[in-house]
N, C-alpha and C positions, 0 to 999 in steps of 0.2 A: 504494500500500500504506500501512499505518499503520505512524505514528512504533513503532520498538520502548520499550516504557518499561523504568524502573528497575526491576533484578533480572531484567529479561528476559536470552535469552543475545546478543549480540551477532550480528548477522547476517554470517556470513561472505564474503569474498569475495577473487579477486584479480585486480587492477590493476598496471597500468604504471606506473612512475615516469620523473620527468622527465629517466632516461637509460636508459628502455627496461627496465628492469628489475622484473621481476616481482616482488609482494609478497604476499602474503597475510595474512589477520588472525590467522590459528592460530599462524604463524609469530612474533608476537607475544607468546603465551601465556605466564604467567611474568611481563611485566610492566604496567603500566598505559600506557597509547594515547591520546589526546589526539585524536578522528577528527573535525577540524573540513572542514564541508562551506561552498563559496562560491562564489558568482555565478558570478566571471569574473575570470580573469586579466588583472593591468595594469590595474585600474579603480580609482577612488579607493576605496572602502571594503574593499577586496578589498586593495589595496597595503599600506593603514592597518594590515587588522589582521596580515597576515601580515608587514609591519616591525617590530610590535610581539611578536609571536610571537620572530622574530628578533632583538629587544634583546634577551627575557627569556628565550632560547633556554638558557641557562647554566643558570638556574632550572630548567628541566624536566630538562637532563641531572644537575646534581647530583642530585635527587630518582631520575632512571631513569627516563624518563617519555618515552615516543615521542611523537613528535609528527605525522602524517599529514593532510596537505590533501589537501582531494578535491574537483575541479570536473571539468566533463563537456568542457572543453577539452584538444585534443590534448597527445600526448607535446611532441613539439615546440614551442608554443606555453608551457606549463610550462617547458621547459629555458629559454626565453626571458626568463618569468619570475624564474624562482630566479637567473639569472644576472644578472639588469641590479640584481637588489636585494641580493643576497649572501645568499638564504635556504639557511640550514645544514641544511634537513629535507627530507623524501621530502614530494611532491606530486604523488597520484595523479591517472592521467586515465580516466576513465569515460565515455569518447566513446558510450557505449551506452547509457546511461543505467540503466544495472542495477540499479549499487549505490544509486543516488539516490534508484531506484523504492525498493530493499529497503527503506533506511533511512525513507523516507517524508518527504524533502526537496524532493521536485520536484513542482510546482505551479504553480497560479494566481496570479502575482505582477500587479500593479499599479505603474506609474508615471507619473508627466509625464500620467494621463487612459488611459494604453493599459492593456490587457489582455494578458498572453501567458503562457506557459508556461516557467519558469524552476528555478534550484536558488534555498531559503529560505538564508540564512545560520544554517546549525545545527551545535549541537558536540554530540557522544560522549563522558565521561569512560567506559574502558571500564576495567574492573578485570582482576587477572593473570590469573583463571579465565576471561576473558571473557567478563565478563556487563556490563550497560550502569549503570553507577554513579551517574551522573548527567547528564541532557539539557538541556541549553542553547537555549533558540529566544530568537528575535529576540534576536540576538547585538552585542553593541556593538562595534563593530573596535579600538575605540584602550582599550577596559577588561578585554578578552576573555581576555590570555593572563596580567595579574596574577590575574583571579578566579579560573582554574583551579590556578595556581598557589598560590593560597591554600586551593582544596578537596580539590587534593591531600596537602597540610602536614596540615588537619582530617581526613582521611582516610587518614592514616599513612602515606601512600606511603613 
């Protein structure tokens, strides 16, 4: 499917979190959502930027500002995750690849010469009404959660 763009409504959905717990993005509404989507759990650019997420984790809660990872690895695999790095935030798992499709993140990646089908590293700033504020592709891990943070301050949150 195609990427939703800016002022579109956000594509709903609901996911597990990394203790089973169901989420949804309506349940949301009201305040702005941070839906950064990633590779792979446990992998250097995936660790980078969700540690980073997690120093500047203070930042999005003063602001009000959710924060939701989404990769297509299991609940269990997430709990592993958030637990060996001390991540304060819900990290959904979309073992079905639904929301990926919705969002229009899952694709033809390239590495090391191969070809395959993977999730892009991409973020959702989504706003209270739930519409998509602003889209983030080819996303830097270690610069990812000061920029949002700074377009949320521009953006009144």
């Amino acid at each position: 499917m195609k990427m939703p763009e800016i002022g579109s409504p956000a594509p709903r959905f609901t996911l597990s979190d990394q203790e089973g717990k169901e989420h949804t993005l309506g349940g949301y509404a009201g305040k702005w959502v941070l839906l950064y989507f990633y590779p792979k759990d446990d992998t250097p650019g995936c660790t980078i930027e969700a540690c980073a997420i997690r120093d500047q984790f203070k930042d999005f809660k003063d602001i009000g500002a959710i924060v939701l990872g989404v990769s297509t690895d299991s609940v269990a695999s997430h709990k592993k995750f958030a637990d060996a790095y001390a991540l304060p935030f819900t990290l959904l798992s979309d073992v079905h690849k639904e929301v990926v499709g919705r969002y229009g993140v899952f694709g033809e990646k390239k590495f090391m010469g191969k070809t395959y089908m993977g999730t892009n590293r991409t973020s959702f700033l989504i706003d209270p009404s739930l519409t998509i504020a602003k889209v983030y592709e080819k996303v830097k891990p270690e610069t990812h959660a000061a920029e949002v943070i700074a377009d949320l301050k521009a953006l009144g949150a």
